[in-house]
C-alpha positions in Angstrom: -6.4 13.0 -6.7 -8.1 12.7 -10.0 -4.3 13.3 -11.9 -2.6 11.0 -9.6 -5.0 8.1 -10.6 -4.7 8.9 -14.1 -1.0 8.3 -13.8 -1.5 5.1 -11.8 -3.4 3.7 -14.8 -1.0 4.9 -17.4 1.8 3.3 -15.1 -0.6 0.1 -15.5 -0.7 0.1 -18.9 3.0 -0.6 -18.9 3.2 -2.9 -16.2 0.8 -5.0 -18.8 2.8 -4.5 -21.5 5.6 -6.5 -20.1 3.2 -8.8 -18.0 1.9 -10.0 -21.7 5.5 -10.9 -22.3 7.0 -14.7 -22.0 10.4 -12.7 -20.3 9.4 -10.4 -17.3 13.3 -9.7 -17.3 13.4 -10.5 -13.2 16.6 -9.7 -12.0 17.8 -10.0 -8.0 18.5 -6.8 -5.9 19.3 -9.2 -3.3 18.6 -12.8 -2.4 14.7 -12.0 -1.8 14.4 -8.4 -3.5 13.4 -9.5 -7.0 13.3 -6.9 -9.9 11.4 -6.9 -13.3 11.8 -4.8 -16.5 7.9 -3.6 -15.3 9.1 -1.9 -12.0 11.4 0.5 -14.2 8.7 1.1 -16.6 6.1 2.2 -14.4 8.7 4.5 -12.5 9.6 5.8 -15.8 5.9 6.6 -16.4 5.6 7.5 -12.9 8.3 10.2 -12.4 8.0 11.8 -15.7 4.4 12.3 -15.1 4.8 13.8 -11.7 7.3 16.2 -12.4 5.0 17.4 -15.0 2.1 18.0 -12.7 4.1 19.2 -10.4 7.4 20.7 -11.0 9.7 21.4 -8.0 8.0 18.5 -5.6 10.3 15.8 -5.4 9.8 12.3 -5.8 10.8 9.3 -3.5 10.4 6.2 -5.2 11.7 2.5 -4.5 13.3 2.6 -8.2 15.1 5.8 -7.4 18.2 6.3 -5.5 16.9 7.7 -2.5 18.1 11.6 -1.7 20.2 11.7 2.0 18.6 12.5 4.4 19.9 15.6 5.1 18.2 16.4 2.1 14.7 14.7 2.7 14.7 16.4 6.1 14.0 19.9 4.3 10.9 18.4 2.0 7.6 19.3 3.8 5.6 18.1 0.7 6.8 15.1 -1.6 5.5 12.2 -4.1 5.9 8.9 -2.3 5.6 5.9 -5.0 6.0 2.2 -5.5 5.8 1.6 -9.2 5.1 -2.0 -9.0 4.1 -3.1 -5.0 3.8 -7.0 -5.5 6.6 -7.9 -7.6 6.7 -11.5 -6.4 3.1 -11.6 -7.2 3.3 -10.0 -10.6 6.1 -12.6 -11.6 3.5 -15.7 -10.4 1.2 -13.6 -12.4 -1.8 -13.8 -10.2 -2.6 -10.0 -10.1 -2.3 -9.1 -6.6 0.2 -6.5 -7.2 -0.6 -2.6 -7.2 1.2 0.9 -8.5 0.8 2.9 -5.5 1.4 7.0 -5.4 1.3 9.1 -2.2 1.5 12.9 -1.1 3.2 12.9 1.8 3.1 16.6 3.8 4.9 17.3 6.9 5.4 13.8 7.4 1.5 12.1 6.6 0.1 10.5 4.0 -2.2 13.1 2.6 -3.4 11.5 -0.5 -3.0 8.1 -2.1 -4.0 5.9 -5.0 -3.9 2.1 -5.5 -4.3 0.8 -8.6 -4.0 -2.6 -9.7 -3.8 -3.0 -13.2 -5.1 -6.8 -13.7 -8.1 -6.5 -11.7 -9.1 -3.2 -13.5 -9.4 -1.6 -9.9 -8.4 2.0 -8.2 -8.5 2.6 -4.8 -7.7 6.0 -3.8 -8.6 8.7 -0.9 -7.1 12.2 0.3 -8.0 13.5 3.9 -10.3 16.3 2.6 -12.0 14.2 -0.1 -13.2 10.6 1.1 -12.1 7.5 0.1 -13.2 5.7 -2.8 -13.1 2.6 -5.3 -13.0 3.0 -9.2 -14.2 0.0 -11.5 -15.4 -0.3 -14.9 -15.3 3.5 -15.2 -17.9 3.8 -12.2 -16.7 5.9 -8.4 -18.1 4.2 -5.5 -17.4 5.6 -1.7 -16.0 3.3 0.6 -15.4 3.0 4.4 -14.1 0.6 6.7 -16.4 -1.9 8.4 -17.8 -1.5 11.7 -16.6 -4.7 14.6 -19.8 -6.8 15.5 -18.6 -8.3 18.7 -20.9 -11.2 17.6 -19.0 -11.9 14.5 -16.1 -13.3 13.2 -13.4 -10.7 13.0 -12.2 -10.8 9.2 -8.3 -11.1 9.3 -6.6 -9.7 5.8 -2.5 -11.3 5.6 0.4 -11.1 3.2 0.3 -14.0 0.4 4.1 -13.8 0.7 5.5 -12.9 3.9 3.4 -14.8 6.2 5.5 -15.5 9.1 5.3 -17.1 12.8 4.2 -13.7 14.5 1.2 -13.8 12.5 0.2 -17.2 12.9 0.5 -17.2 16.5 -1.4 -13.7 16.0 -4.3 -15.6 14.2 -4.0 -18.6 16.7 -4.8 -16.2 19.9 -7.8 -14.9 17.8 -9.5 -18.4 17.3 -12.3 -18.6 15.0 -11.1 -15.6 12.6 -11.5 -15.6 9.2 -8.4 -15.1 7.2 -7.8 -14.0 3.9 -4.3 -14.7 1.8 -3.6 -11.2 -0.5 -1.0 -9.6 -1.9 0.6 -6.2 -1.8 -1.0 -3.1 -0.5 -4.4 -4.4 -1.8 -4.8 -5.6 2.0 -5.2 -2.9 2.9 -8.1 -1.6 0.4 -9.6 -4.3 2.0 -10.0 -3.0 5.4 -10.8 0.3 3.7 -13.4 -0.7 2.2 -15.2 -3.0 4.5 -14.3 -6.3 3.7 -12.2 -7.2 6.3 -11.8 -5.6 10.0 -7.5 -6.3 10.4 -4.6 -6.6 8.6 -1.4 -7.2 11.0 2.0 -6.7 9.4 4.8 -8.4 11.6 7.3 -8.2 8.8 9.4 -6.0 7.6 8.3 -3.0 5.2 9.2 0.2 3.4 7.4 3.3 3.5 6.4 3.6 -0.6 4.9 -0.3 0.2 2.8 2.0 2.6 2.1 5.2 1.7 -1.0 5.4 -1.0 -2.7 2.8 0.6 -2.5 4.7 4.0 -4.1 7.6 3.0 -6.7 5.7 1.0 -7.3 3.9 5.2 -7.2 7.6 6.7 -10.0 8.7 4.1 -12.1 5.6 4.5 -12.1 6.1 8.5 -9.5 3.4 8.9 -6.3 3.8 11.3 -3.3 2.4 10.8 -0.8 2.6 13.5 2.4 0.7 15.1 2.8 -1.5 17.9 2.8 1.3 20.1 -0.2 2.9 18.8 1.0 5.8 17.0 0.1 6.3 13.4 3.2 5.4 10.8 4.9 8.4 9.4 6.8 9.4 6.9 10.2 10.9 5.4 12.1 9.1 8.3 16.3 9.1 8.3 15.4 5.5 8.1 12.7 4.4 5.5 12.1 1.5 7.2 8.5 0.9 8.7 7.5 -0.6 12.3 5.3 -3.2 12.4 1.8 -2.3 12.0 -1.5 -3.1 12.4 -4.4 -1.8 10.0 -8.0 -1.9 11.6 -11.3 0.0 11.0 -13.1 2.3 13.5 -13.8 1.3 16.1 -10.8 -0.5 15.7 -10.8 -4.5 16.7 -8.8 -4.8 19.9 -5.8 -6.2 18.3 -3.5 -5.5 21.2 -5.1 -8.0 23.9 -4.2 -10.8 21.1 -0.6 -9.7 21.3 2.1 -12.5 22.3 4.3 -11.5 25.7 
């Protein structure tokens, strides 16, 4: 784990590089997929770094082209990553946006590590190890909050891809308190206590979930579809379900549901 977070903050390093820069270099995949010379950068760092430390376990990452799946069906063990999860926040340069790097095995996030290079923080967790938050050079363990009937439940959304699902969501709940953040640092926030929900009822891949999964898992966390079954991984298609993230016990998100 110790490795992976290493890489995450070299990865960082050049994500600032080009942050510091006037031109970000943004370019369109599509009409909403936007693309910066940072995203390449940190994959660059990324890839290079993990075929080093691990030669002969592939890698899946959003700046890749993706192997067929009659290939990824064979991988038991492989390096999930998002090189730059946030790019619409990193080109409104508010720092909300994260390099994230999972182990997936036999289809579960394993391991993960979130780091987000503006606000000098690391996230990261493994299933044998714990879950934990990095700052200013010091390790702290973290763990998701406890639901207080009596309280407020804490609601974590995305900055931007709020949509009507989630404000009806948040309408049902009445009297939640909801915080606006970007990228997979929602979650980290349910992992670490300081908020009890994240909803996602938009559209995702699995490298935007991944890392910050695992860092859930570690913390005691859950995070699981509609349906109630935990995401997994290494899918033919990489696209995610909706999902809700909650802590343990877990708010009871599905009586909130719409029909």
């Amino acid at each position: 784990m110790k490795s992976a977070a290493a890489l995450s903050l070299k990865a960082g390093e050049a994500i600032l590089e080009i942050y510091s820069r006037q031109d970000l270099g943004v370019t369109y995949k599509d009409a909403d997929q936007p693309l910066t010379l940072a995203d390449q950068a940190a994959h660059d760092v990324i890839e290079a770094g993990l075929r080093r430390m691990t030669p002969g376990v592939p890698v899946l990452s959003e700046e890749s082209k993706a192997a067929p799946y009659e290939v990824r069906k064979g991988w038991k063990k492989f390096w999930l990553v998002d090189p730059l999860d946030g790019t619409k926040e990193f080109i409104k340069r508010n720092g909300e946006f994260t390099v994230n790097i999972a182990l997936i095995e036999d289809g579960r996030a394993v391991l993960g590590v979130v780091h987000a290079p503006v606000l000098g923080v690391t996230y990261s967790g493994a299933s044998s190890l714990g879950a934990f938050k990095t700052q200013a050079g010091n390790d702290a363990r973290i763990a998701v909050a406890d639901y207080n009937k009596s309280a407020a439940v804490k609601v974590v959304g995305s900055r931007s891809h709020a949509g009507p699902e989630l404000e009806g969501f948040i309408k049902r709940l009445g009297g939640a308190e909801f915080v606006s953040m970007g990228s997979s640092l929602k979650f980290c926030l349910v992992a670490e206590g300081a908020a009890h929900l994240y909803p996602r009822f938009g559209p995702t891949m699995e490298w935007d979930t991944g890392a910050a999964q695992a860092v859930v898992e570690a913390a005691g966390g859950m995070v699981v579809g509609l349906d109630g079954a935990k995401l997994s991984y290494n899918k033919e298609n990489l696209l995610n379900p909706y999902f809700v993230v909650t802590g343990s016990p877990p708010f009871p998100w599905q009586r909130y549901m719409g029909a």
